[in-house]
C-alpha positions as CSV (number, residue, x, y, z in Angstrom):
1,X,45.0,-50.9,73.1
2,X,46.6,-53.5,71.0
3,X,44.8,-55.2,67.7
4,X,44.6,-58.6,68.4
5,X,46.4,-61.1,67.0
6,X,46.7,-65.2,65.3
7,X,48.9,-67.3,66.2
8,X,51.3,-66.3,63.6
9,X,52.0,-62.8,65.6
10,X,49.7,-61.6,62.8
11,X,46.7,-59.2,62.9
12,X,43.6,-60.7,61.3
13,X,42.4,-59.4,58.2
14,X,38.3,-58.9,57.1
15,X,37.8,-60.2,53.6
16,X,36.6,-57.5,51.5
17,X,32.9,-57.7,51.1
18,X,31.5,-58.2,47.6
19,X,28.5,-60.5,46.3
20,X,31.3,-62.1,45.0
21,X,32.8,-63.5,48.5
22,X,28.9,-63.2,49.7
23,X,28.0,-66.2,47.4
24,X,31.7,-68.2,48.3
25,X,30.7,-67.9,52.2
26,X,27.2,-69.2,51.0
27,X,28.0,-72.1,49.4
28,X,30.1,-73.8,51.8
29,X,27.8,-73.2,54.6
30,X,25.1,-74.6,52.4
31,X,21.6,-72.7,51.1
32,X,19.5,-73.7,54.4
33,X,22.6,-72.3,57.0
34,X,22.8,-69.1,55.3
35,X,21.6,-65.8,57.3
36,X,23.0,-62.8,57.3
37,X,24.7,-63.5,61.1
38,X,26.6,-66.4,59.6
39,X,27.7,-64.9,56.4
40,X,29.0,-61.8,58.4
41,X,30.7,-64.4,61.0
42,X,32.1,-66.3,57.8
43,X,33.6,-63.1,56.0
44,X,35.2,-61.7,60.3
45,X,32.5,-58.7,59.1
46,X,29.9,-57.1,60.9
47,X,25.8,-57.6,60.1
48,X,26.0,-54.1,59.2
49,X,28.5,-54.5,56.3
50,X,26.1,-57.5,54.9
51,X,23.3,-55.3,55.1
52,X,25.0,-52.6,52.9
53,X,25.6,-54.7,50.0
54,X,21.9,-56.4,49.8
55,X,18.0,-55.2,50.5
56,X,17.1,-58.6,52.8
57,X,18.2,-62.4,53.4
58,X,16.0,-63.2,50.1
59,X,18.4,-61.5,48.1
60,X,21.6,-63.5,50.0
61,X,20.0,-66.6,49.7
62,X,19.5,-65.8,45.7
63,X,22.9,-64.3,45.1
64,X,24.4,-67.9,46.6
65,X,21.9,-69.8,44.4
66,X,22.4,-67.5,41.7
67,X,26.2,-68.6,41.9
68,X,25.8,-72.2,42.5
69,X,24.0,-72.1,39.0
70,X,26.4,-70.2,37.2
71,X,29.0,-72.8,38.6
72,X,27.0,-75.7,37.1
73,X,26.7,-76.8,33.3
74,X,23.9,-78.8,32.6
75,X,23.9,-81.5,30.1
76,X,22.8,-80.7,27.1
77,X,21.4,-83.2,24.3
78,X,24.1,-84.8,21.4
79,X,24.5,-84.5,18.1
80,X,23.6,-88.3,17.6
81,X,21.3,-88.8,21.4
82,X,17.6,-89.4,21.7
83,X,15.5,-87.1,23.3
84,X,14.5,-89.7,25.8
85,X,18.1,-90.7,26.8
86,X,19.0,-86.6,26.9
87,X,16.3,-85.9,29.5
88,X,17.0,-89.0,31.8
89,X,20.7,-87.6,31.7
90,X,19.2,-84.2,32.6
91,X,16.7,-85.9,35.3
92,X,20.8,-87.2,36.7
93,X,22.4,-84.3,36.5
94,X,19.5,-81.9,38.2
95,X,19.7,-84.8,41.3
96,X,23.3,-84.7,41.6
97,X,22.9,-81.0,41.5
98,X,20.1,-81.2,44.6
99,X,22.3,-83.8,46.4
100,X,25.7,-81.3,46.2
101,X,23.8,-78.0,46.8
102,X,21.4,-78.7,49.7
103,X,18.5,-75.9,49.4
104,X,19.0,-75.7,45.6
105,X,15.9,-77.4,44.6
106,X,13.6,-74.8,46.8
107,X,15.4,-72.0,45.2
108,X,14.9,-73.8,41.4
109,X,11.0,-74.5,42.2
110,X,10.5,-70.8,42.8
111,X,12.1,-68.8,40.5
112,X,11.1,-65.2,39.4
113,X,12.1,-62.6,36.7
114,X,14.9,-61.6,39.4
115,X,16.3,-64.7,39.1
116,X,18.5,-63.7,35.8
117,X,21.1,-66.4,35.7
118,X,18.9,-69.5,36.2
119,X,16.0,-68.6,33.7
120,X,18.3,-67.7,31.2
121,X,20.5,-71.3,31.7
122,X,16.6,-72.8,32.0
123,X,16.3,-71.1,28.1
124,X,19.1,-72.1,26.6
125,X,18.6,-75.6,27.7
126,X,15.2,-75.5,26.4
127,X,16.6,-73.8,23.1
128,X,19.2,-76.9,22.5
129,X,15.9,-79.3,22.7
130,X,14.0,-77.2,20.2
131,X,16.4,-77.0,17.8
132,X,18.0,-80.3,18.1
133,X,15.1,-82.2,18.3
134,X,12.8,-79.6,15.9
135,X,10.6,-78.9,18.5
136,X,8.1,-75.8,19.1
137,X,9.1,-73.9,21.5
138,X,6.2,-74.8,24.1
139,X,7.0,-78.5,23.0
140,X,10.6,-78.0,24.3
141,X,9.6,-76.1,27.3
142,X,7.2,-78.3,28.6
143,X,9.4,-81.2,28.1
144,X,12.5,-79.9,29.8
145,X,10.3,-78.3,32.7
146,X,8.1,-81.8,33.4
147,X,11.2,-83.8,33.7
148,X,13.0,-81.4,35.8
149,X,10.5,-80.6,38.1
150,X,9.5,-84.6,38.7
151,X,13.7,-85.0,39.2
152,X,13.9,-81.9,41.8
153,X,10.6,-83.6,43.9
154,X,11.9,-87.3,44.2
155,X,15.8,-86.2,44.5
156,X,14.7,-83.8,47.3
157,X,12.2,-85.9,48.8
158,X,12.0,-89.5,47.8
159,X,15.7,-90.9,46.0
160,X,17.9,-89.0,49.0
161,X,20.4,-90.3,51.7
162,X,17.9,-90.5,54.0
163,X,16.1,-92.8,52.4
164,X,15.3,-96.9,53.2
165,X,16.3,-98.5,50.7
166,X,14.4,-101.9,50.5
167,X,15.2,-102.4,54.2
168,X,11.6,-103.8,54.9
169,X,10.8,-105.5,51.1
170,X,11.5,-109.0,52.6
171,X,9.0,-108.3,55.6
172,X,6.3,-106.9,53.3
173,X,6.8,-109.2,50.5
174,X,5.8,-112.1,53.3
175,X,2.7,-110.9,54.8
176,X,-0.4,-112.7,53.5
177,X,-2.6,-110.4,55.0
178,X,-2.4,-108.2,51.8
179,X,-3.4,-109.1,48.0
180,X,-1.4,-107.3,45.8
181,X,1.9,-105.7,47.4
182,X,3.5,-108.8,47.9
183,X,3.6,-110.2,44.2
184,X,4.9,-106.7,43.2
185,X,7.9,-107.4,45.3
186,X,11.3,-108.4,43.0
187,X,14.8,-109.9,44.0
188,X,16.5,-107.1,42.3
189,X,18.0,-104.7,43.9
190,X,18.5,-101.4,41.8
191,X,19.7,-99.5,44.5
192,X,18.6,-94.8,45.1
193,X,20.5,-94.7,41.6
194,X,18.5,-97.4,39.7
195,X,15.1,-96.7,41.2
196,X,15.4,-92.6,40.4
197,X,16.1,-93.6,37.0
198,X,13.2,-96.4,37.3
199,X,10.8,-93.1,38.0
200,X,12.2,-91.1,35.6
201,X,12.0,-93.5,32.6
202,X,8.2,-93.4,33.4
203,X,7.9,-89.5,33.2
204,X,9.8,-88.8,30.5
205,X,8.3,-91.9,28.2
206,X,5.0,-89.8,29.5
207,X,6.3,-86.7,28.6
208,X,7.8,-87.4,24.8
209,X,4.1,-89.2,24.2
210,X,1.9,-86.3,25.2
211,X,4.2,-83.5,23.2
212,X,3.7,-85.7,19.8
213,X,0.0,-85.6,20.6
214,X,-2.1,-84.0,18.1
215,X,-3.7,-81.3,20.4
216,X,-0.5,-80.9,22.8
217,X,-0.7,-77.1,21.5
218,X,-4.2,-76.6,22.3
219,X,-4.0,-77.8,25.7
C-alpha cells in the first residue's frame, strides 16, 4: 500500500510534537478554537500524540497562553514618566494585547501558581513601579492590578470591534422624554481609542489618589 502523497510527488511529513509547536498551532488558531482535535489536525498528528505530551485541555490552553505572554513585553514606566501617564500606557498595551490574542484576557483574570510565566512578568512589572516610583510593595501591586484588571473588562467587553460607536448619540441626544441623558451628549467624537482612554484616565486618577491615602495600608 503506497504512502500518500502532495502535490509535489512528496510524502507528507508530521511536525514533531513538542509544547513548543503545541503553543505555535495555538496561537494562530486563537485561545477560544483550541482543543485538543484541532491542535492534533494542525500538527497532521493524532489526539493520542497530544494527549502524551499534556494531563488535559486546561493545560493546552495554558501552554498557548503561557507563550502568547512570553511573546509580549509590556511597557514599563520611564526614567523621566509619571505614574499616571505609565499606567494609561499599560491600560493600551494590556487592550492591544486582548484585541491580538482573542481568549487572553480569560486566561489573565484567572491565573494560578501554575501559571509561572505570567505571574512572574505580572512581578516584575509591579517591581519597576515600586522602585521607580518608591512605592511599597502592596502600593505597587494594587496599582498595577486595578488598572489592569479595569483595561482587561472594558477591552474584552465594552471598547472592542463589536462595539457601536456613537451610532445612536444623535437619536438619544433628541428625545425630550428624558432629563439628563441628552445634555450629557457632546459633538466630539473620540472614537473606541479615545473613549478607552476616557475610562481609563478615571481609574487610574482613582487609583494614584487612594494609594497616597493615609490608611491605604490598613485597608
Amino acid at each position: 500500500m503506497h504512502e500518500p502523497t502532495n502535490p509535489e510527488g512528496r510524502s507528507p511529513r508530521k511536525r514533531r510534537v513538542t509544547p513548543q509547536t503545541m503553543a505555535e498551532a495555538g496561537i494562530a488558531l486563537t485561545l477560544p478554537k483550541v482543543s485538543v482535535k484541532s491542535v492534533a489536525e494542525s500538527l497532521g498528528v493524532s489526539i493520542v500524540a497530544i494527549y502524551n505530551n499534556i494531563d488535559d485541555l486546561c493545560s493546552l490552553k495554558a501552554l498557548v497562553a503561557e507563550e502568547i505572554l512570553r511573546r509580549w513585553s509590556p511597557p514599563l514606566p520611564g526614567d523621566d514618566e509619571s505614574m499616571h501617564d505609565a499606567l494609561l500606557t499599560l491600560a493600551s498595551a494590556m487592550r492591544e494585547l486582548v484585541h491580538s490574542n482573542p481568549g487572553i484576557a480569560e486566561y489573565l483574570i484567572g491565573l494560578t501558581p501554575s501559571s509561572i510565566d505570567a505571574i512572574r512578568m505580572a512581578d516584575s512589572v509591579q517591581t519597576r513601579y515600586r522602585t521607580r516610583y518608591d512605592l511599597t510593595p502592596k502600593q505597587a501591586t494594587w496599582a498595577v492590578i486595578t488598572v489592569c484588571e479595569h483595561a482587561l473588562a472594558l477591552a474584552e467587553m465594552v471598547y472592542n470591534s463589536a462595539r457601536r460607536d456613537r451610532e445612536y448619540d444623535d437619536a438619544i441626544a433628541a428625545r425630550t422624554d428624558l432629563d439628563t441623558l441628552p445634555g450629557a451628549y457632546d459633538t466630539v467624537d473620540r472614537g473606541p481609542d479615545g473613549m478607552f482612554l476616557w475610562s481609563m484616565r478615571t481609574v487610574v486618577v482613582g487609583t494614584l489618589e487612594l494609594i497616597e491615602a493615609p490608611d491605604f495600608e490598613q485597608a
